[in-house]
C-alpha positions as CSV (number, residue, x, y, z in Angstrom):
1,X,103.3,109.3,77.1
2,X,106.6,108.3,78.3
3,X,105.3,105.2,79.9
4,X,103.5,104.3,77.3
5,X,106.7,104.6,75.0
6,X,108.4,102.3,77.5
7,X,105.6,99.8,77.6
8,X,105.8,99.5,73.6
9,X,109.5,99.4,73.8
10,X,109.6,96.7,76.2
11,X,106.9,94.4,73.9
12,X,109.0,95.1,71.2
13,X,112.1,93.7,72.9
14,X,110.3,90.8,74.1
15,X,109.3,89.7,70.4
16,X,112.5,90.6,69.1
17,X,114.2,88.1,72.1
18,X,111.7,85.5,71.0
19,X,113.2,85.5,67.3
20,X,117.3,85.4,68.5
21,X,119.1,82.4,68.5
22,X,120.1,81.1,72.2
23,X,123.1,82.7,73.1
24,X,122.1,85.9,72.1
25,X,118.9,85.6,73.9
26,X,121.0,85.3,76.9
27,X,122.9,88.6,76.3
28,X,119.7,90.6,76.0
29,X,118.2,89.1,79.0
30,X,120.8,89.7,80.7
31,X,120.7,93.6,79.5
32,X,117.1,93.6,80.1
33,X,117.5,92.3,83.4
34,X,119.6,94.5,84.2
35,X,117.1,97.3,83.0
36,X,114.6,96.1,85.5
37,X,117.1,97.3,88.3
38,X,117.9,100.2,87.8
39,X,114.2,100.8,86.9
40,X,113.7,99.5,90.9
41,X,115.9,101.8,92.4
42,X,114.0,104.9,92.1
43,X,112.0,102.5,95.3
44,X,112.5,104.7,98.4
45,X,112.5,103.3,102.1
46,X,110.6,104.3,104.6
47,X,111.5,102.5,108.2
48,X,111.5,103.4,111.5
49,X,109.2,102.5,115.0
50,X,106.7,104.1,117.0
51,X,109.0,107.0,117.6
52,X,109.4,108.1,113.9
53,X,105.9,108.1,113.2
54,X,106.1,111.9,111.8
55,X,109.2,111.0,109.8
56,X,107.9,108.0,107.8
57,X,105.4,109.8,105.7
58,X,106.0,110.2,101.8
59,X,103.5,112.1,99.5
60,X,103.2,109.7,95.9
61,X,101.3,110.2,92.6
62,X,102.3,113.8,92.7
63,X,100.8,114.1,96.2
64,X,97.2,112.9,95.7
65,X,98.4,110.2,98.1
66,X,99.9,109.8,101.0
67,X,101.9,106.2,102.2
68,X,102.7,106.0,105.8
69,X,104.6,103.2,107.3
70,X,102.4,104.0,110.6
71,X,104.2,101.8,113.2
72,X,102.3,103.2,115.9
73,X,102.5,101.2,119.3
74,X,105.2,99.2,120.8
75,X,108.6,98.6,120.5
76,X,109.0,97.0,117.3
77,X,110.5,98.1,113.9
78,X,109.7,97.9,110.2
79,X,110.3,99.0,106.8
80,X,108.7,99.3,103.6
81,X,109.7,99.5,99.9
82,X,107.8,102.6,98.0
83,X,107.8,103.6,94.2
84,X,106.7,107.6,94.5
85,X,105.3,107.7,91.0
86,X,102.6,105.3,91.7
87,X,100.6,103.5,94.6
88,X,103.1,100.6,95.2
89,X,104.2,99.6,98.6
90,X,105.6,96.5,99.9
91,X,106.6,95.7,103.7
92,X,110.5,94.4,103.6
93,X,111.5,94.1,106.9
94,X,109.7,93.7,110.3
95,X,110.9,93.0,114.1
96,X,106.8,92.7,114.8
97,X,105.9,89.7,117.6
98,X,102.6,90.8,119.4
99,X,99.5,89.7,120.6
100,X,97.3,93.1,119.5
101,X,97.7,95.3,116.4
102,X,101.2,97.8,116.1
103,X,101.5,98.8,113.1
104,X,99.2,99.5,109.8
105,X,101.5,100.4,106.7
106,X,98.6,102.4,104.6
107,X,97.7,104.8,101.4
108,X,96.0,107.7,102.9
109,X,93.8,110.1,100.6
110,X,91.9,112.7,102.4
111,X,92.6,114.7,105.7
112,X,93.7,112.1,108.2
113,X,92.8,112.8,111.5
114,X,92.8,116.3,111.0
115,X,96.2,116.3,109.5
116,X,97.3,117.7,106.2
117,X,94.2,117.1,103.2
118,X,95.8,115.7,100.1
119,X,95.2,116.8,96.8
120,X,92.1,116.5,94.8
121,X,90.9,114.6,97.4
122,X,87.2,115.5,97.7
123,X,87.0,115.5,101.3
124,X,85.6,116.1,103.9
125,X,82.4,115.8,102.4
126,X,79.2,115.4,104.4
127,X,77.7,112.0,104.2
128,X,74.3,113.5,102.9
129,X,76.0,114.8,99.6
130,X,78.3,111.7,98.8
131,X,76.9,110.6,95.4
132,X,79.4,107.6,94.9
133,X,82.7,106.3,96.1
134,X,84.3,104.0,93.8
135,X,86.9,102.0,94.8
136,X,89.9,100.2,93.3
137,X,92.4,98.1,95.5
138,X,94.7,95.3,94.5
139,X,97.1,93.4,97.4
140,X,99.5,90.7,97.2
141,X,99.7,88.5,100.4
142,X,100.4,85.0,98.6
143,X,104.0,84.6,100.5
144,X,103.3,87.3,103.4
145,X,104.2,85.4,106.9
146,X,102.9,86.6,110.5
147,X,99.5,87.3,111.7
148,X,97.8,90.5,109.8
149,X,95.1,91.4,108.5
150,X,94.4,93.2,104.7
151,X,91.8,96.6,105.4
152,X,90.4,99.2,103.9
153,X,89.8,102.4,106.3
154,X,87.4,105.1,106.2
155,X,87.3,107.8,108.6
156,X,84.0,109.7,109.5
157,X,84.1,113.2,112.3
158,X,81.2,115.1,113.5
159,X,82.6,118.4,111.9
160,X,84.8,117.7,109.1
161,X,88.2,117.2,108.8
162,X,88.9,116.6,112.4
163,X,89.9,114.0,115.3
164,X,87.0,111.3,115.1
165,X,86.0,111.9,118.3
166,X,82.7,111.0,118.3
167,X,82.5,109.6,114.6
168,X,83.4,106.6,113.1
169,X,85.9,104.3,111.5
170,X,84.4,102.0,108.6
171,X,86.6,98.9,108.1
172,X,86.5,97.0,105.0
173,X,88.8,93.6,105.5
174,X,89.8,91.5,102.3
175,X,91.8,89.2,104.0
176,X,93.4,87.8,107.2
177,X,96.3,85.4,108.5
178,X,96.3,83.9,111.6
179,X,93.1,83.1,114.6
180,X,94.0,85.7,116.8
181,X,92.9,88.6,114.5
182,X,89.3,89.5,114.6
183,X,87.7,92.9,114.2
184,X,86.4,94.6,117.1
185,X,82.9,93.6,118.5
186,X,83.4,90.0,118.6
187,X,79.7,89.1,117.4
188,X,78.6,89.0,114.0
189,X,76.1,91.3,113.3
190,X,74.7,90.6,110.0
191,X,75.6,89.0,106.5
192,X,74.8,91.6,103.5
193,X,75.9,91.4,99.7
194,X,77.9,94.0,98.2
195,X,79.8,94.5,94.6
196,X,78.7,91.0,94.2
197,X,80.1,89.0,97.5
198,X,78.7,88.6,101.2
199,X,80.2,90.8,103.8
200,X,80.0,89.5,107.4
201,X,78.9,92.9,109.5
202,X,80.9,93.7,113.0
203,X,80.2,96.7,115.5
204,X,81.6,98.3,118.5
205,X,81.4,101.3,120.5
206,X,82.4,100.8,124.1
207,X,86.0,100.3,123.1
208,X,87.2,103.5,121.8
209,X,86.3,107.0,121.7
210,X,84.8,106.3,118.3
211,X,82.5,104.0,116.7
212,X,84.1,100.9,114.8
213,X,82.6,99.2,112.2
214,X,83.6,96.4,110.3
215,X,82.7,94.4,106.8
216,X,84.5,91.3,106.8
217,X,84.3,89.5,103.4
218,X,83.3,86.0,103.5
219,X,85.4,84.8,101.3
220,X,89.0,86.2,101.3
221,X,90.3,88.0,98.1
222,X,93.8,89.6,97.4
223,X,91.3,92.1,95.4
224,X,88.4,94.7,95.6
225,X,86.6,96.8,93.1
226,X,83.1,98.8,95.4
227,X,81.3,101.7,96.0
228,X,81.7,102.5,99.2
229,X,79.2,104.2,99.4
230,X,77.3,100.6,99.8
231,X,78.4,100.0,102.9
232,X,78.0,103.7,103.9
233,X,74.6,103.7,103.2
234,X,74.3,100.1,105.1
235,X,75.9,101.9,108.3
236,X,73.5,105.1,108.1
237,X,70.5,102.5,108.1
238,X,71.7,100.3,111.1
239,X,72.0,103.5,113.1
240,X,76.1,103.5,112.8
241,X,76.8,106.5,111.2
242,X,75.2,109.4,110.9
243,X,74.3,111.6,107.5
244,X,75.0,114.8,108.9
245,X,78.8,113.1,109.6
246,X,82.0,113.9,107.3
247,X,83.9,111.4,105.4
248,X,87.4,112.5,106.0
249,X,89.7,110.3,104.8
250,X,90.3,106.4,102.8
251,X,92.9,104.8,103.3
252,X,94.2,101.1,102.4
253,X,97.0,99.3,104.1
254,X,98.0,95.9,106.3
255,X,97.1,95.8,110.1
256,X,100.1,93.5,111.6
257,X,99.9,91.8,114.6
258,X,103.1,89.9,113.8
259,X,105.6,89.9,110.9
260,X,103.8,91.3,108.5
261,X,107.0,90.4,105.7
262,X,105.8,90.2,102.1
263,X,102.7,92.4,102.2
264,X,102.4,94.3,99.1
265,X,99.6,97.3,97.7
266,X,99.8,96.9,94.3
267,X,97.4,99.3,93.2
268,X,95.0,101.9,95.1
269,X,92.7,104.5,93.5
270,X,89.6,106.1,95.6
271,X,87.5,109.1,94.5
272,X,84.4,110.9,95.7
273,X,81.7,112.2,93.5
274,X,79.4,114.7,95.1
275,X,75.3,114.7,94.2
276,X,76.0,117.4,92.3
277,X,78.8,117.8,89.6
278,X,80.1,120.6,90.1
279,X,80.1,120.3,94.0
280,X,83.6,121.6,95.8
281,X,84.3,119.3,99.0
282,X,81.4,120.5,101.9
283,X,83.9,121.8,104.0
């Protein structure tokens, strides 16, 4: 309710400018911008390198999600700008100048490689008695410089709530800058339609310990509204997942190959609905 109030009071000072003669429209503006600032500094930074990779870690929306600023090979540095109370993020700083992926600044709900589950998650839950997984996810990359890409990330185990070894990780890709980022597999697979758009289909499994699949979307978007349960379902019948497998954990974030300033999450909601209602999480 106290957002709300805000919202209201905020509308109502924007009519009330809109009716003041010039000079004192500057004064207000001038409070109101001033407002906004101190309304940015409850941001927090997270930054650090491959070595602070434990340390860089903030819990947000009351801990239903986790944001990571996951530098997590080489040498190089960044930094990201968070706002606890919701699912902001924005990358601010970066030293990042490689030719393969260091870093993926993310949103994490679930259990993340066996790590600590967040709350209310849903997960793990076997594939068998995943109902529907909606999906919300809005990104700004208008004025974002580098070579990155813009990916959703689902991670699937054999036993639930584990190391994938011998699962699965389901990309989703909204968008990417620069030639040199592809996903893994190199050849197209196939073309399929989901939420309304064509998804080009990637595979791999010689390359890692765990099977990669990819949905690129043929025409890029800084948006994403799905079931992801679509493409699940898409996976299970092409052989690359398989329904006695756990879903572990989403998560939503930037893979940088280089720079990577200006990324932003706006927004990022994810839930799972079991086949029955009143279904606790299957392990």
């Amino acid at each position: 309710m106290v957002g709300f109030a805000v919202l209201i009071n905020k509308a109502v000072l924007f009519l009330e400018i809109r009716m003041m003669s010039a000079w004192r429209k500057v004064f207000v503006c001038m409070l109101f911008c001033a407002c906004i600032l101190l309304c940015d500094a409850r941001a927090e930074e997270l930054c650090g390198d491959v070595n602070d990779a434990n340390k860089t870690i903030i819990n947000v929306m009351g801990g239903e999600y986790r944001i990571t600023n996951n530098v997590w090979r080489g040498t190089s540095s960044q930094c990201l700008s968070v706002v606890p109370n919701s699912t902001f993020f924005s990358v601010i700083r970066t030293t990042h100048d490689s030719n393969i992926v260091v870093a993926y600044p993310s949103i994490i709900c679930g259990r993340h490689f066996g790590g600590e589950n967040t709350k209310n998650s849903g997960m793990p839950i076997k594939i068998s008695d995943i109902a529907a997984v909606p999906v919300d996810w809005s990104t700004d990359v208008n004025h974002a410089k580098g070579v990155w890409n813009t990916a959703f990330e689902a991670w699937f185990s054999p036993k639930g709530g584990t190391i994938p070894e011998g699962g699965a990780e389901l990309m989703v890709w909204l968008n990417k800058k620069g030639s040199i980022i592809m996903p893994a597999g190199g050849e197209k697979k196939a073309t399929i339609t989901v939420a309304g758009t064509q998804w080009n289909v990637y595979f791999d499994s010689q390359q890692r310990r765990w099977r990669y699949i990819a949905y690129e979307r043929a025409k890029p978007s800084v948006v994403a509204t799905f079931d992801l349960k679509d493409f699940i379902n898409d996976a299970v019948s092409r052989g690359y997942l398989e329904n006695s497998w756990y879903l572990d954990s989403m998560e939503a974030g930037f893979e940088i190959i280089q720079d990577g300033h200006g990324l932003t999450n706006r927004l990022f909601s994810a839930s799972v609905t079991g086949r029955d209602a009143n279904q606790t999480p299957t392990k």
